[in-house]
C-alpha positions in Angstrom: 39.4 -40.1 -59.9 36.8 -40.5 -58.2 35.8 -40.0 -54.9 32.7 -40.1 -51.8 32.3 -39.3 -48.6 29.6 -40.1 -46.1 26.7 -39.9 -48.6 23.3 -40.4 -46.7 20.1 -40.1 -48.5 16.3 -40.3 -47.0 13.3 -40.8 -49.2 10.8 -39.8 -46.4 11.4 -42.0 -43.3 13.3 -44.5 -44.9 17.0 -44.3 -44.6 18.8 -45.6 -48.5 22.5 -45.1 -48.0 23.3 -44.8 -44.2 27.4 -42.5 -44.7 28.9 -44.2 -48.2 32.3 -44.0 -48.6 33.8 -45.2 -51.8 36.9 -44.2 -54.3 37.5 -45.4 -57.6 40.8 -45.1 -59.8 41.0 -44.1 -63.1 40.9 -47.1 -65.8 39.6 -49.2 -62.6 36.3 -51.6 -63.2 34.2 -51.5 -60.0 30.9 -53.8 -60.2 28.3 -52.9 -57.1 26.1 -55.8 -55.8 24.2 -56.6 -53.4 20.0 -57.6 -52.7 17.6 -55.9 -54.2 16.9 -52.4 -51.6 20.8 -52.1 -50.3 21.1 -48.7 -52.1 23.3 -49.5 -55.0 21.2 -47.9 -57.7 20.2 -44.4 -55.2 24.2 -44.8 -54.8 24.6 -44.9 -58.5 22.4 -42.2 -59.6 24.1 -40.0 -56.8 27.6 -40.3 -58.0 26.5 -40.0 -61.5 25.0 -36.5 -60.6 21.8 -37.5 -61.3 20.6 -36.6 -58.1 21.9 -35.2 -54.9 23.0 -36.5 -51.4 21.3 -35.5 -48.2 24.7 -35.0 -46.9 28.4 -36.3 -48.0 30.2 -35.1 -50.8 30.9 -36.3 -53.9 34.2 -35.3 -56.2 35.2 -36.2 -59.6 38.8 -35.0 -61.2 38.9 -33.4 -57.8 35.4 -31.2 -58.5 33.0 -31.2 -56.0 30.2 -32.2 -58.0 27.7 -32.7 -55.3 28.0 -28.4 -54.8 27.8 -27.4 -58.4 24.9 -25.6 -59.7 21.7 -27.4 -61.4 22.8 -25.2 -64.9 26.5 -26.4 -64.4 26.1 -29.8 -63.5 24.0 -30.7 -66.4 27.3 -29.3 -68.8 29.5 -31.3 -66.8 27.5 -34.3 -66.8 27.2 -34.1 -70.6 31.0 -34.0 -70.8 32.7 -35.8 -68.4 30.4 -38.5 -67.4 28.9 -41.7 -69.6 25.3 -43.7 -68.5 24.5 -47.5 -69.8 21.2 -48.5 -68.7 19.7 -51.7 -68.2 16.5 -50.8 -71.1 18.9 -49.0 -73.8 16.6 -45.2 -73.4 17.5 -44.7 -77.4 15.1 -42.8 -79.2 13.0 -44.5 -81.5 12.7 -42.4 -83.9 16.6 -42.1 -84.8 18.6 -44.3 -86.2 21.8 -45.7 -84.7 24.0 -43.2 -86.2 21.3 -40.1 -84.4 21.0 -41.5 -81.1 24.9 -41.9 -80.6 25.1 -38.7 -81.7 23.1 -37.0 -79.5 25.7 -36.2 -76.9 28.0 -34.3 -79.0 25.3 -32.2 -79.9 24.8 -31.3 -76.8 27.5 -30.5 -75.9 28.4 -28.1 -79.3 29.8 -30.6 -81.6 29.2 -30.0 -85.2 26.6 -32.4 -87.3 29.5 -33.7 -89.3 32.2 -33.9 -86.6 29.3 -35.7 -83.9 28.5 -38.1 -87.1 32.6 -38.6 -87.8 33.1 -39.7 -83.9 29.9 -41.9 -83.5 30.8 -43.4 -87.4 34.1 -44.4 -85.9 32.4 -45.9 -82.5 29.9 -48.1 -84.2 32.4 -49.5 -86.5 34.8 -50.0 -83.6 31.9 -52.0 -81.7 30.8 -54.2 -84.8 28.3 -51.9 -85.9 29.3 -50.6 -89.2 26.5 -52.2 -91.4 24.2 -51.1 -88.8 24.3 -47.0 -88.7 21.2 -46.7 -90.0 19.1 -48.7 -88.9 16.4 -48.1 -86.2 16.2 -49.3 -82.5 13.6 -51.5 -83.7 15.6 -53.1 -86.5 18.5 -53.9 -84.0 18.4 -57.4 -81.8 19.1 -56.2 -77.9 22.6 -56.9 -77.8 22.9 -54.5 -81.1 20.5 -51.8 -79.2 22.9 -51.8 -75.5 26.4 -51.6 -77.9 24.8 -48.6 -79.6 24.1 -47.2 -75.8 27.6 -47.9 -75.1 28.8 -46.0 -77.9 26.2 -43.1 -76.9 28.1 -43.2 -73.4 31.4 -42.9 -75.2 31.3 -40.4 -77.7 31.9 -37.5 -75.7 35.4 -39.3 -73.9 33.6 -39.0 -70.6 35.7 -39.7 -68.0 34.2 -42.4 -66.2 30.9 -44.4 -67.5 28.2 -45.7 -64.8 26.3 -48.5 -65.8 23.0 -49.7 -64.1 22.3 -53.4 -64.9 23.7 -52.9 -68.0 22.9 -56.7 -69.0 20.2 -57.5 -67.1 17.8 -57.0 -70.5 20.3 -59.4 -72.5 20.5 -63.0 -72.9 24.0 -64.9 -72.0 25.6 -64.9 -75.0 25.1 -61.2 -76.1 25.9 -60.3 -71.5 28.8 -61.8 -71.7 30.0 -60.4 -75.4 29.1 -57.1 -73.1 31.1 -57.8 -70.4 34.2 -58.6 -72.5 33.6 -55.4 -74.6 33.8 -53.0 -71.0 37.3 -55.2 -70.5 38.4 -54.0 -73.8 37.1 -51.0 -73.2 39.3 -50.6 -70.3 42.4 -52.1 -71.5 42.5 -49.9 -74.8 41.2 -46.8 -73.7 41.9 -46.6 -69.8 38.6 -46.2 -69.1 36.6 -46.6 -65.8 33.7 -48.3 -64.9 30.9 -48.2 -62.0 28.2 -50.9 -62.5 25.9 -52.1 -60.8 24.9 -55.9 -61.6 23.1 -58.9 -60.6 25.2 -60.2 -62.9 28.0 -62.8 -60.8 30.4 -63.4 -63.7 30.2 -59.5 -64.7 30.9 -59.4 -61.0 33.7 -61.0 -61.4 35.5 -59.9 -64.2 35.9 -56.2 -62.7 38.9 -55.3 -61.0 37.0 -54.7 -57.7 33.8 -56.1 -56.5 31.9 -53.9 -53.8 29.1 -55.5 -51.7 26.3 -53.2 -50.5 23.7 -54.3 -47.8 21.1 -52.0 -46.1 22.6 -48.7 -47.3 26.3 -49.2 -46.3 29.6 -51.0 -47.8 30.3 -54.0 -46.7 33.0 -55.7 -48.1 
């Protein structure tokens, strides 16, 4: 599904991924790690289309991402690909219901058939009751389920997750953790993360160790 090659990038003089190779299958869980500076976030971000290599390529589905227009990989990254961030990035000013949303509309969805999917995501993640409450009415567990369903609602094809826990306590991480199993067991979906996390680490199919711009293990 997913597929780089030889990704460098350069900020400057400094050298963050030195040639990157990686694949990922579809309904696979990969988890990144690695210290703090090997490159797994500039990694991230670069096969999420949020920014470009230096050099390398970068395919999803078998599309070249890394060549596709600024206009055209904005549309694609609406539609086929999913974010989860470590600080949540929902809008305060919406409720639950609004920020999941948000997506769909993008991406030409109706009002009432955006609000139909995101209805059936929050009930499906527990949060039902919740729909119309704001960010600041949720606890941060509540708040990072609400992202997930944001990252869902258009069926991306694969989801990239940043420290997706690392703003939660234990018991709402590893409630987290078992919901991305789930996830992938009832929907086939795939996973990138990167985590600090060891027992997120763990759980995921594969486990990919980064040091000083490079795979290593």
């Amino acid at each position: 599904m997913l597929k780089a090659q030889s990704i460098h990038k350069s900020y400057g003089q400094l050298q963050i991924l030195k040639g990157v190779d990686l694949d990922v299958k579809r309904g696979e869980i990969v988890t990144i790690v690695g210290a703090s500076g090997a490159g797994k976030s500039s990694l991230l971000n670069i096969l999420g289309t949020l920014d470009k290599p230096d050099s390398g390529k970068v395919f999803l589905n078998n599309i070249e991402v890394s060549q596709l227009s600024n206009r055209n990989i904005s549309a694609f990254r609406n539609k086929k690909i999913g974010f989860i961030f470590q600080f949540h990035h929902l809008l305060v000013e919406f409720n639950a219901m609004e920020n999941v949303c948000i997506p769909a509309l993008i991406a030409g969805d109706s009002r009432a058939d955006a609000e139909k999917k995101a209805a059936l995501l929050l009930e499906k993640l527990g949060l039902g009751d919740r729909m119309d409450h704001k960010p600041n009415q949720l606890s941060g567990g509540e708040q990072q389920r609400v992202a997930v369903a944001r990252a869902l609602i258009n069926k991306p094809a694969l989801i990239f997750a940043d420290e997706p826990s690392g703003n939660l306590d234990s018991t709402n991480a590893n409630e987290l953790h078992e919901l991305f199993i789930k996830l992938r067991d009832e929907f086939d979906q795939t996973f990138v993360i990167v985590t600090h996390n060891e027992h997120l680490a763990e759980l995921a199919d594969r486990k990919i160790l980064m040091k000083d711009g490079l795979i290593v293990q």
